[in-house]
C-alpha positions as CSV (number, residue, x, y, z in Angstrom):
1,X,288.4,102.2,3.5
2,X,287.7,103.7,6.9
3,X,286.8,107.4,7.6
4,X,290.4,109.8,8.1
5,X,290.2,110.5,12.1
6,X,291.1,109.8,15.4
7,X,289.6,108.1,17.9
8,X,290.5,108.6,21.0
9,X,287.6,106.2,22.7
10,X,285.8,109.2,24.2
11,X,281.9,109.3,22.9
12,X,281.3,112.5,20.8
13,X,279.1,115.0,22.0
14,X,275.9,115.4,21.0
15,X,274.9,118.7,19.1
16,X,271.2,118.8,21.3
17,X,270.6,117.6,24.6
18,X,267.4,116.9,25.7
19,X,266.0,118.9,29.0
20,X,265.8,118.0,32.3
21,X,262.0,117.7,32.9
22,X,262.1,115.1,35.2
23,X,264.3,117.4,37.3
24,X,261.7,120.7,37.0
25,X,258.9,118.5,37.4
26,X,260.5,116.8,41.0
27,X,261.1,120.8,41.7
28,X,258.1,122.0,41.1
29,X,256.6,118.9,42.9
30,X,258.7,120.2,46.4
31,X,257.6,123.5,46.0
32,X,253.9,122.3,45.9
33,X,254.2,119.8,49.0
34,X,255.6,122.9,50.4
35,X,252.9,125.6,49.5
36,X,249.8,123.6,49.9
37,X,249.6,123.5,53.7
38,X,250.2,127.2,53.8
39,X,247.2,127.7,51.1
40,X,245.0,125.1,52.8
41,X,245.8,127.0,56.7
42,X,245.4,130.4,55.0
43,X,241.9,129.2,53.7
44,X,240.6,127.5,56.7
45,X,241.7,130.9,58.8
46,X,239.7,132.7,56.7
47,X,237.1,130.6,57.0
48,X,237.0,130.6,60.7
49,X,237.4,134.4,60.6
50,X,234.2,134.5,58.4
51,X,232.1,132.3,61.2
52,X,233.3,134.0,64.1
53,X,232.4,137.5,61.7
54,X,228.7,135.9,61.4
55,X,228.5,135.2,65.5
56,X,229.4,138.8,66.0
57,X,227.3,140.6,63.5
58,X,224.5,138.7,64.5
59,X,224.2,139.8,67.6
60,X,224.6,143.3,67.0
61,X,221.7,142.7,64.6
62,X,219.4,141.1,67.6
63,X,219.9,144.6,69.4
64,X,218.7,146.3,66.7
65,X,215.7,143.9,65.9
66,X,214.9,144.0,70.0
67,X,215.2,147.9,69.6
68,X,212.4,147.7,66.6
69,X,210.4,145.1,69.0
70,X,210.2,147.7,71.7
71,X,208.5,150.4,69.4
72,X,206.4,147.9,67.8
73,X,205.4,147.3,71.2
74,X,204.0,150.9,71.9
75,X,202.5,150.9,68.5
76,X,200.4,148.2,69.4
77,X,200.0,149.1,73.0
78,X,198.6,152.3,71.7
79,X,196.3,150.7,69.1
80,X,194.6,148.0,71.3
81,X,194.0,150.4,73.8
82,X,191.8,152.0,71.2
83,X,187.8,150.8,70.6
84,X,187.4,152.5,67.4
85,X,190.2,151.2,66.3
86,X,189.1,147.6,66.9
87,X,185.6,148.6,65.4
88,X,187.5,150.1,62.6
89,X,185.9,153.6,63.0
90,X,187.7,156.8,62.5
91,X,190.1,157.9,65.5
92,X,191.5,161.5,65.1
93,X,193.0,161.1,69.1
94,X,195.0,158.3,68.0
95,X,196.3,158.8,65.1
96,X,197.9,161.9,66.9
97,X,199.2,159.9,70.0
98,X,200.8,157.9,67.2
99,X,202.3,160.7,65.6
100,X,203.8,161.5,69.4
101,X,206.4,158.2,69.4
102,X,210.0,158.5,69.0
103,X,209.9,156.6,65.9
104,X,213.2,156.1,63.7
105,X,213.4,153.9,60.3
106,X,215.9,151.1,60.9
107,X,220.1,151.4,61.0
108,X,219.7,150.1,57.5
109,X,223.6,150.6,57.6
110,X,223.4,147.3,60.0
111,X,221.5,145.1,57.4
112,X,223.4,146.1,54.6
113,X,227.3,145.8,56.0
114,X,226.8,142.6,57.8
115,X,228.5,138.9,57.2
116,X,225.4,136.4,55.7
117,X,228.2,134.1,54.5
118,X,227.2,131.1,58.2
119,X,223.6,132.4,58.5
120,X,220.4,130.1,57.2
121,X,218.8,131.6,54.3
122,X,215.5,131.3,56.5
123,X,217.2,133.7,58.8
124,X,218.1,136.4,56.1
125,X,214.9,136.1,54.3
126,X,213.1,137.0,57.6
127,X,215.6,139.4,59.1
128,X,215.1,141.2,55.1
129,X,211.3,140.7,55.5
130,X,211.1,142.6,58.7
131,X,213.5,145.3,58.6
132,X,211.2,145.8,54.9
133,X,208.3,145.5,57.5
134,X,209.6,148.4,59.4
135,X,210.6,151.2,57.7
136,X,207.1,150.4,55.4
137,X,205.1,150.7,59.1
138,X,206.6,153.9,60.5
139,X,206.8,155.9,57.4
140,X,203.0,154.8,57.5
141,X,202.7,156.0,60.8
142,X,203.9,159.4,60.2
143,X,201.6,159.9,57.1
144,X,198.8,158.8,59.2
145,X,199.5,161.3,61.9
146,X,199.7,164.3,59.4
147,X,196.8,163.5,56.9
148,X,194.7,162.8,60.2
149,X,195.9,166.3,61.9
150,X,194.9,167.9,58.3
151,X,191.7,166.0,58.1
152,X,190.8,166.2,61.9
153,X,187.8,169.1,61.2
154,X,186.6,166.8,58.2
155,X,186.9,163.7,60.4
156,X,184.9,165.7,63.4
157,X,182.7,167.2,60.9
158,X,181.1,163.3,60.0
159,X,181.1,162.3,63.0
160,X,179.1,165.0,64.9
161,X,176.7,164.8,62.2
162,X,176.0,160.8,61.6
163,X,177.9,161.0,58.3
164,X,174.4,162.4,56.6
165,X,175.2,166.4,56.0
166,X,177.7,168.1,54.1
167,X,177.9,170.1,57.0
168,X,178.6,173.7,56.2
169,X,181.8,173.1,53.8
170,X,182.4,175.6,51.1
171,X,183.9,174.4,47.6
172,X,185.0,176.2,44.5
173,X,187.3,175.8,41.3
174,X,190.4,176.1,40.4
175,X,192.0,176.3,36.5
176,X,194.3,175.1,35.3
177,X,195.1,177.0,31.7
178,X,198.8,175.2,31.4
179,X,197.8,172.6,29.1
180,X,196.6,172.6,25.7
181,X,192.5,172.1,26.9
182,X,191.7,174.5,30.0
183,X,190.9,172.4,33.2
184,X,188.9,173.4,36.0
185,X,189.6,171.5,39.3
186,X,187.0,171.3,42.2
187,X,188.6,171.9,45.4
188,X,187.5,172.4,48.9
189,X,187.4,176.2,50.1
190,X,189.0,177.2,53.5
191,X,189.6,180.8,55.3
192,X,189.5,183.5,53.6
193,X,192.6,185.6,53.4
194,X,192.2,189.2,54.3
195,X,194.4,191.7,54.8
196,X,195.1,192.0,58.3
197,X,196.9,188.8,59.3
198,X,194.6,186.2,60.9
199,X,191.4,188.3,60.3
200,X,188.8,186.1,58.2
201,X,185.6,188.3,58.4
202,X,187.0,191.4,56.3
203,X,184.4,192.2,53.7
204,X,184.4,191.2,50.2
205,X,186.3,194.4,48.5
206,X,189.0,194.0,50.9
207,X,189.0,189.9,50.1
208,X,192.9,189.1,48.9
209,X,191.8,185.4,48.3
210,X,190.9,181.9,50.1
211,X,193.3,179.0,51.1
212,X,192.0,175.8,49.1
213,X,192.9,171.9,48.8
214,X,192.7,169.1,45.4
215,X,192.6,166.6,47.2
216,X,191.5,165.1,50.8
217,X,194.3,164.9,53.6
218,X,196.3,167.9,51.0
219,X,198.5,171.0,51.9
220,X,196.4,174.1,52.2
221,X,197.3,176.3,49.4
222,X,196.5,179.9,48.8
223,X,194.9,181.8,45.4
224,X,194.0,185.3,45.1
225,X,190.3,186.0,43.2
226,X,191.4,188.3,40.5
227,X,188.5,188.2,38.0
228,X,191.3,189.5,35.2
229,X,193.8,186.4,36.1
230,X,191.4,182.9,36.5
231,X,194.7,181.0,36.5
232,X,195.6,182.7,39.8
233,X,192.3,182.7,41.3
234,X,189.8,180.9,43.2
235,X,186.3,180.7,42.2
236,X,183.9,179.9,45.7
237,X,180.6,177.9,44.0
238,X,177.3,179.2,44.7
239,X,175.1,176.7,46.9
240,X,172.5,176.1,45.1
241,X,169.5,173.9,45.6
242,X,171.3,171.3,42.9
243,X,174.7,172.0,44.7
244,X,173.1,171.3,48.0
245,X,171.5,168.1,46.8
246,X,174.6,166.9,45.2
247,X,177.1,167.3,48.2
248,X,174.3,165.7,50.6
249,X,176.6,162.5,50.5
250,X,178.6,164.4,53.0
251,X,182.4,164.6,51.0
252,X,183.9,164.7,54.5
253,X,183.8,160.8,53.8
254,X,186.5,161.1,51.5
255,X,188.7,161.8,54.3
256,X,186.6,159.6,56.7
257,X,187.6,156.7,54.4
258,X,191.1,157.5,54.0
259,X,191.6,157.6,57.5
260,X,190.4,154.5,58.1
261,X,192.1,152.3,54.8
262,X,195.5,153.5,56.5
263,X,194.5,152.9,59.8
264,X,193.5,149.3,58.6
265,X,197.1,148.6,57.0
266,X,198.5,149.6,60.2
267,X,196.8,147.3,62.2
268,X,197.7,144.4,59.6
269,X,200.9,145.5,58.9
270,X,201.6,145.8,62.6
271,X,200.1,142.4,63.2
272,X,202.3,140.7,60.9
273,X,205.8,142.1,62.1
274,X,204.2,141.2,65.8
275,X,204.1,137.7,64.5
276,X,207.2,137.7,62.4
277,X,209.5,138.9,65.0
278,X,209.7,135.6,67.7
279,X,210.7,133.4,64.7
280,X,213.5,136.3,63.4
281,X,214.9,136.5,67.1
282,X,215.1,132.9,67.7
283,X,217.0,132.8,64.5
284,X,219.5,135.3,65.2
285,X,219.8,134.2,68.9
286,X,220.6,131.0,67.7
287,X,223.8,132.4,65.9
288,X,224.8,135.0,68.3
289,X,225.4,132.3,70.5
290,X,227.0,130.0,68.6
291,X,230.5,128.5,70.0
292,X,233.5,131.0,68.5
293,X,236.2,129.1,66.7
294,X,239.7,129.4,67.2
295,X,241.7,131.5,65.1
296,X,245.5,132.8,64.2
């Protein structure tokens, strides 16, 4: 027997419908078509922001390097005008005239805060290279100049004299009681220190102590010669026939050399960035003057 009911010929509802995803999917689909020109114009004016960025920078950048080229100029300039130089022979006069230039380490702040994103590798691996080259060359300089200026007696000393006498240097020790094993140190011996300011010929009771240097090219220092405190004093050496023999080498070669190993680097290192600099300015020429893009 059939089911007790009605049925009124309408189609009974169903407890779960399914959802619409066609309907989110077609909305979602609108929304895209509508978005993606927007994304794709926002990235492309970016993009042209970013090369017309890299056109700008670079020429700011070829200021600087042409600023560099101008000193590097006068550094050579300076150098070539020199025969000992070229010889590779110790020049005291130029290692001052040197020290006399203007000379400023790179606007690193340039290199550093600038748009590489639409420049060659080449190009940043040379504009890297020489700014490197730079700051390594005039710090150089500026050593040169003072160890030169400190050694300039020294220097004078081995040249007047053929590089064969010790000349009439005086040398003494130092200690060094700080460590577990007591030290001594052989240093050179300058003025004496006495106690009228700028006197040097006081006699030996009145004798407060002697300025003294480690090393060749080093600070003058000053220790008193107090027998009681050997730490704090400076002990002058006796020249004795052996002493005499010994230092006949002429030390003042230690500074002799020095000068001339930086001098040497200078030149090179001078030579190179003289070379290295066309190639770098054609570079950033190249994108300074590039066509500029247009842009919203």
């Amino acid at each position: 027997m059939p089911l007790p009911g009605t049925d009124d010929g309408v189609p009974a509802a169903q407890l779960n419908k399914p959802k619409s995803w066609g309907k989110i999917a077609s909305y979602f689909g609108v929304a895209l078509v509508a978005l993606l020109p927007a994304y794709v114009s926002g990235r492309s004016c970016a993009a042209r922001e970013n090369y017309n960025l890299t056109i700008n920078q670079a020429a700011d950048i070829q200021v600087e390097v042409e600023k560099i080229s101008k000193t590097l100029n006068l550094i050579n300039d300076r150098i070539n005008a020199s025969p000992d130089a070229a010889k590779n022979n110790p020049d005291v006069k130029l290692a001052e005239d040197l020290g006399t230039l203007e000379i400023k380490d790179p606007d690193t702040q340039k290199i550093f805060h600038t748009n590489y994103f639409f420049m060659t590798d080449l190009a940043i691996e040379r504009l890297f290279g020489y700014y490197n080259d730079a700051i390594r060359l005039f710090r150089l300089i500026k050593d040169h100049a003072k160890k030169t200026g400190a050694d300039a007696d020294q220097i004078a000393n081995f040249v007047t004299n053929g590089g064969l006498t010790g000349g009439d240097k005086n040398y003494g020790i130092v200690f060094d009681l700080s460590g577990a094993l007591p030290l001594a140190h052989f240093v050179e011996v300058g003025k004496p220190i006495c106690p009228v300011e700028g006197q040097t010929d006081c006699n030996a009771t009145e004798l407060k102590g002697f300025k003294y240097r480690i090393e060749s090219g080093g600070t003058w220092s000053e220790k008193g010669v107090n027998r009681a405190k050997l730490a704090e004093s400076v002990i002058p050496m006796q020249q004795t026939p052996l002493f005499k023999s010994v230092m006949s080498g002429n030390p003042d070669i230690l500074a002799v050399k020095d000068h001339i190993r930086r001098m040497v680097e200078i030149k090179m290192l001078s030579a190179k960035m003289f070379n290295d600099q066309k190639a770098l300015l054609t570079d950033l020429k190249t994108h300074s003057e590039k066509q500029r893009v247009f842009t919203f």
